[in-house]
Every structure is written in structure tokens, then in C-alpha cells.
C-alpha positions as CSV (number, residue, x, y, z in Angstrom):
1,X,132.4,-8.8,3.5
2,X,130.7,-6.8,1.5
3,X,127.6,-5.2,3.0
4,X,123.8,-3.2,1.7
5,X,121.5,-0.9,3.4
6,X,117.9,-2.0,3.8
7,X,115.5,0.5,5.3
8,X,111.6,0.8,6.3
9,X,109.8,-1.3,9.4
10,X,108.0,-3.6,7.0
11,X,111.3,-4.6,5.0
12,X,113.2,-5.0,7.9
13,X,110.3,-6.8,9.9
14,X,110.3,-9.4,6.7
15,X,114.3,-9.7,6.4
16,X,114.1,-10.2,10.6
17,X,112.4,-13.2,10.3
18,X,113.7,-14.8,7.3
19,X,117.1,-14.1,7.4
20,X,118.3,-12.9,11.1
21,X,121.8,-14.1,10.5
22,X,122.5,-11.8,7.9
23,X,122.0,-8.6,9.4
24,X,124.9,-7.1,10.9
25,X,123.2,-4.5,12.4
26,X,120.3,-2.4,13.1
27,X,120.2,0.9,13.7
28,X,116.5,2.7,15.3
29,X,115.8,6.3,15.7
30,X,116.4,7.4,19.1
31,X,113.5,8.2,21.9
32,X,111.1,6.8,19.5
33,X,107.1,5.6,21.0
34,X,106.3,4.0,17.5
35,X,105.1,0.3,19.3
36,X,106.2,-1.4,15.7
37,X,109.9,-0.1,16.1
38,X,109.8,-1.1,20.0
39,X,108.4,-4.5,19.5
40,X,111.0,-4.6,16.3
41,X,114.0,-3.6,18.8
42,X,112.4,-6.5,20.9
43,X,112.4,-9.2,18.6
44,X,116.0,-7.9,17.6
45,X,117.0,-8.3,20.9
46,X,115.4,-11.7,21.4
47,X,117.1,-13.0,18.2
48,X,120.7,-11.8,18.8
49,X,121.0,-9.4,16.6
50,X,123.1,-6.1,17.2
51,X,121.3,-2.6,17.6
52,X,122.0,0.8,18.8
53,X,119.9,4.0,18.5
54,X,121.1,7.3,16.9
55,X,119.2,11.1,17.0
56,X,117.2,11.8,13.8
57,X,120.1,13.8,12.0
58,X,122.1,10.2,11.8
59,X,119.2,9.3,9.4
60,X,119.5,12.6,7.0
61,X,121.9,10.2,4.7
62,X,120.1,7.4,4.0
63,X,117.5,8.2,0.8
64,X,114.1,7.1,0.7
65,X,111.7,7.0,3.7
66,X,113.9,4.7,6.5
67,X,110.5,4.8,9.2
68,X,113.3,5.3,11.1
69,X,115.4,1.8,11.3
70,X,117.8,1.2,8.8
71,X,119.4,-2.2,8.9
72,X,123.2,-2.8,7.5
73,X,122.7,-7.1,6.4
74,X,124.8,-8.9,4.1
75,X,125.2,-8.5,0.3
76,X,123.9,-11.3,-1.5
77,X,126.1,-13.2,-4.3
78,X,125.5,-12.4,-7.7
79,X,124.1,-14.9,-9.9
80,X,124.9,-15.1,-13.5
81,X,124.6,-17.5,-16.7
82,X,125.8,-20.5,-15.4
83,X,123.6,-20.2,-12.0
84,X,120.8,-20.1,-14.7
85,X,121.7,-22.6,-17.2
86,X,121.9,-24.5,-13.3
87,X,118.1,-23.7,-12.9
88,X,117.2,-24.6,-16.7
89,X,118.5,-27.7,-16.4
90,X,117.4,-28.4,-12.7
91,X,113.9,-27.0,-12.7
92,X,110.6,-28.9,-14.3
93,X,108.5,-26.2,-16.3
94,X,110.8,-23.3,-15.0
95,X,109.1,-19.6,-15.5
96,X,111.4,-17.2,-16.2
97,X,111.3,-13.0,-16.3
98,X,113.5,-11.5,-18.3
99,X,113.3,-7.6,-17.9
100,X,115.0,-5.8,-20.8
101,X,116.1,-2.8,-19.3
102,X,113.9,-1.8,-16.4
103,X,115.4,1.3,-14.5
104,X,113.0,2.3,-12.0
105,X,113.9,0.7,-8.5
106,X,110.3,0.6,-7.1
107,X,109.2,-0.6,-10.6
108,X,112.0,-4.0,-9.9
109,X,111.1,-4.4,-6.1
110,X,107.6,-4.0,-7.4
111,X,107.6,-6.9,-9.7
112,X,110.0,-8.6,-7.6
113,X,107.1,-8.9,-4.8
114,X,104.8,-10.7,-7.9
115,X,107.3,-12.9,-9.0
116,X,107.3,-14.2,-5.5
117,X,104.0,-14.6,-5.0
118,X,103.8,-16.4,-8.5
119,X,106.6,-18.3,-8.2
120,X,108.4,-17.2,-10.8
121,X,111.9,-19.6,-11.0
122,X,114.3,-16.0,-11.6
123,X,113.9,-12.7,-12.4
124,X,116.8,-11.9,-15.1
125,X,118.2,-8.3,-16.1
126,X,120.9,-7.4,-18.2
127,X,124.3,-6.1,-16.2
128,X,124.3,-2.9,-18.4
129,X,121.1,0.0,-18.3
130,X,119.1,-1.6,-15.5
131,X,118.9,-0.8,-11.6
132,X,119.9,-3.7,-9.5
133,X,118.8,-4.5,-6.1
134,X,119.3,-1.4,-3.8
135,X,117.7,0.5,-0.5
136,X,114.8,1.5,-2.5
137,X,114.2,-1.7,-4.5
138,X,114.8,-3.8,-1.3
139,X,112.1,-1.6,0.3
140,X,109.4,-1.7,-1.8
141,X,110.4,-5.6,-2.8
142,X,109.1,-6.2,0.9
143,X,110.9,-9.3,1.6
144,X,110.5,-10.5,-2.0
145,X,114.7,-9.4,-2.8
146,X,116.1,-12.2,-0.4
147,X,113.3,-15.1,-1.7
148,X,113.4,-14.7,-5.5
149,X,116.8,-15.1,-7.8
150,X,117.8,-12.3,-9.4
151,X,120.3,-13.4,-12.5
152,X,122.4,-10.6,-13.9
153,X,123.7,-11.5,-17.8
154,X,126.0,-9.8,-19.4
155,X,123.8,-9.8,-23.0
156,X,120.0,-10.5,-22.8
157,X,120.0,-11.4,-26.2
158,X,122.7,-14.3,-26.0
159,X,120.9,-15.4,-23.1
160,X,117.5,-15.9,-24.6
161,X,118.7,-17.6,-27.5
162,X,120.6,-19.9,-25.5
163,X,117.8,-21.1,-23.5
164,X,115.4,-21.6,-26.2
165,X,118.1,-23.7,-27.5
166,X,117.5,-25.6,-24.5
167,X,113.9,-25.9,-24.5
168,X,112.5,-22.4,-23.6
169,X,109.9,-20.6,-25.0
170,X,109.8,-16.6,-24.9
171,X,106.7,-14.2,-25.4
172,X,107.8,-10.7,-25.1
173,X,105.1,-8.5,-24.1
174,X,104.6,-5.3,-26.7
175,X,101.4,-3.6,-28.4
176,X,102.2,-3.9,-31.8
177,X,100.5,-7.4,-32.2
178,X,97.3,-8.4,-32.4
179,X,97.7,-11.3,-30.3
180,X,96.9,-11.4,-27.2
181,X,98.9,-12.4,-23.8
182,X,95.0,-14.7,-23.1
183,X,96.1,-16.3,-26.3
184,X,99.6,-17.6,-25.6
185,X,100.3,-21.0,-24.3
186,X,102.6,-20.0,-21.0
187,X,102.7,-23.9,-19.6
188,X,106.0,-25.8,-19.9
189,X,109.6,-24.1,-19.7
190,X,108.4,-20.6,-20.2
191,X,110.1,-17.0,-20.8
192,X,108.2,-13.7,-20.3
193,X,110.2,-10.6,-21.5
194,X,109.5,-7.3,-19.9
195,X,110.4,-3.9,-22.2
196,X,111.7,-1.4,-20.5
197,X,109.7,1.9,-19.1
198,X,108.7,4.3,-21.9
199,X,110.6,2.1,-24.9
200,X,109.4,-1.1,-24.2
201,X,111.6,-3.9,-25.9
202,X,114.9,-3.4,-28.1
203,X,114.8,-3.9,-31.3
204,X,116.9,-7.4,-31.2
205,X,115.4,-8.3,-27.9
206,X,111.9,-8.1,-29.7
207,X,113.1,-10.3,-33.2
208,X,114.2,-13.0,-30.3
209,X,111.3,-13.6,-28.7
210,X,109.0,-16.6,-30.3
211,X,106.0,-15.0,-29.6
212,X,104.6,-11.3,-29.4
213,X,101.9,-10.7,-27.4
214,X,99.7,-7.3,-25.9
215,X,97.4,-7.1,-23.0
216,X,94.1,-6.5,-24.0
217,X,93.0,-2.4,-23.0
218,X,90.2,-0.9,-23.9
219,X,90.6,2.9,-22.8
220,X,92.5,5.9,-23.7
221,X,95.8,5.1,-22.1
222,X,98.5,3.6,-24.7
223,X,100.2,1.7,-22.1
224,X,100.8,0.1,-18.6
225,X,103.3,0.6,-16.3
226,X,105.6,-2.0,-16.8
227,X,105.3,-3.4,-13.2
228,X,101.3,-3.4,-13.7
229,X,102.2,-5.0,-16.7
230,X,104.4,-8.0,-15.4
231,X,101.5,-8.3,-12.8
232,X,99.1,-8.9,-15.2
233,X,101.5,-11.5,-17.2
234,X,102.7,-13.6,-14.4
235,X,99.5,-14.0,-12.9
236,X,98.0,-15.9,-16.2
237,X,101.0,-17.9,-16.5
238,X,99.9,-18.8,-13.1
239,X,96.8,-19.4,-13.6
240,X,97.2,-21.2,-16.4
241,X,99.9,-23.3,-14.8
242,X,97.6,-24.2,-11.7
């Protein structure tokens, strides 16, 4: 079976009480007085769930801050085209995200979080040039990686174009328009593409969208970053979806 690393009290607090059964084990810093990681090592121990304690050098090879708990759980099954073609066809008014490129792991477990709270049907990233779910991403995702679908395509392009063929509209959010996202009718089957950080949107990823629109700024910055960003869009397609 394969297995991922998932780190940080608040992560591993959410995962805990969603999905228990999928954690293998946990591992806590040893002599530790933190009353979050004892009443964690509690509920762990109430639930089940195997856990040990190790010195603070065991820790030394895990990257990002682990709070010190690091959980070993379960690696998720991958979707892909046909899991969402599945949701397409299943889902009425599905709201999709389609990030074209995104590398930065807290900038996915960042959005990730507002997709959830949005209720975004799936995030979708391209297999090649993009980070996937990991420590970091899980960590920051707070929960959010195990409730929302992450679909991982082969060619965004493809993908796109076979959706809309099926019904779904796409804005792709960039600067060089003068429309703006307050503009854009995001009710129905809708598709909001993402560009990546610094480059925004490919070239052919751009020419595939349907519609083109910027978020209003009205300081000196040029840009958002691109979690900020997908903030900022999902939240309107939810409101106007309400």
C-alpha cells in the first residue's frame, strides 16, 4: 500500500477526525507538555489508531514545520479524465478549477482550503510542471486535501476543450482584458482557469478559454498571488451561485 507523510497538529487534528482509518501511524515528539499534542495522543488512543514517541533528532528528516507529530496515512487514488468526465456528467451546475501550472505547494493547499469552503466540484492540474499533493501542501490544505477532488490530466488543453464540448464554460483569469471577473456570468456548468505563478496562463491554455477576464485593482501592484487570486474568483462564483 502505498503510503504519504502528513505533518503539523492542525492537519493531523483535521485528518483524525475525518479519516481515522487511514492513518497508519502517528508518530509525537517525545517528553513533550504541548496539551494539543497530549489531548491529540488521547483522542489517537481513544480512536485506535497506532502511536509511538521518538526524541527530537527522529524529526530532523521530515521538511516543513511537523509541531512535532508527523502522521504516516494512506495515499489517496489518483483521479484522472474519466473520474471527471464521471463528475461532468453526474454533477448539476459543476464548478470546476483548473490550475495551469501552479508549482508552489502552499499556493495548492492554499486554494485547496477555498475550494472547499466554496464548494468547488474538483480542483484539476495538469500531470506535467505542477506540484501535487505532498507534506507541505497537505499541511497548509488543513484538512481541505482529503475533502476536495484533485483530477490530474495528462493535457489541460484537451481537457478543456472536451468539456466545453459537453457543456462547460471556461473564464481564464488574466490582465490583459478589460473585462472584468464582476462581469462574467459564472452560474451553470462553469470552469475557472488559474495561470501559473509569475507567467500566468499558456499561450494555448489562454486561446481555450471562452472568456478572459481580470480582477479589478486599483494600486501599484501588477498582480495577485495566484492563491489570493483563486480566492477572490471562487468566492463570486459563489456568490453568485447562492
Amino acid at each position: 500500500m502505498k503510503q504519504d507523510v502528513l505533518y503539523g497538529i492542525h492537519a493531523i487534528e483535521k485528518f483524525l477526525k475525518q479519516s481515522p482509518h487511514l492513518i497508519y501511524e502517528l508518530v509525537f515528539v517525545k517528553g513533550a507538555h504541548n496539551k494539543r499534542l497530549q489531548a491529540l495522543q488521547a483522542q489517537a488512543k481513544q480512536l485506535g489508531v497506532n502511536a509511538r514517541q521518538e526524541p527530537k533528532s527522529y524529526f530532523n528528516q521530515f521538511d516543513g514545520v511537523h509541531q512535532g507529530v508527523v502522521a504516516t496515512i494512506a495515499k489517496q487514488a489518483e483521479l484522472t479524465e474519466a473520474d471527471l468526465k464521471g463528475l461532468m456528467d453526474t454533477t448539476t451546475n459543476p464548478l470546476f478549477l483548473f490550475l495551469d501550472e501552479v508549482q508552489d505547494p502552499h499556493n495548492l493547499g492554499a486554494i485547496l482550503r477555498t475550494a472547499d469552503a466554496t464548494g468547488v466540484t474538483a480542483v484539476v492540474i495538469p500531470k506535467h510542471n505542477s506540484v501535487g499533493v505532498n507534506a507541505t501542501v497537505r499541511k497548509v490544505a488543513s484538512g481541505a486535501a482529503e475533502t476536495v477532488k484533485l483530477v490530474v490530466v495528462s493535457n489541460l488543453v484537451r481537457t478543456l476543450k472536451d468539456l466545453q464540448q459537453n457543456g462547460l464554460w471556461v473564464t481564464g483569469l488574466a490582465g490583459e482584458t478589460d473585462q472584468t471577473l464582476y462581469q462574467v456570468d459564472l452560474k451553470g456548468a462553469v470552469g475557472i482557469v488559474m495561470g501559473a505563478e509569475g507567467s500566468g496562463l499558456r499561450k494555448l491554455t489562454r486561446e481555450s478559454c471562452d472568456h478572459l477576464a481580470a480582477i479589478p485593482m486599483v494600486g501599484t501592484v501588477e498582480s495577485l498571488n495566484v492563491s489570493v487570486a483563486a480566492g477572490v474568483a471562487l468566492y463570486e462564483a459563489f456568490r453568485q451561485r447562492l
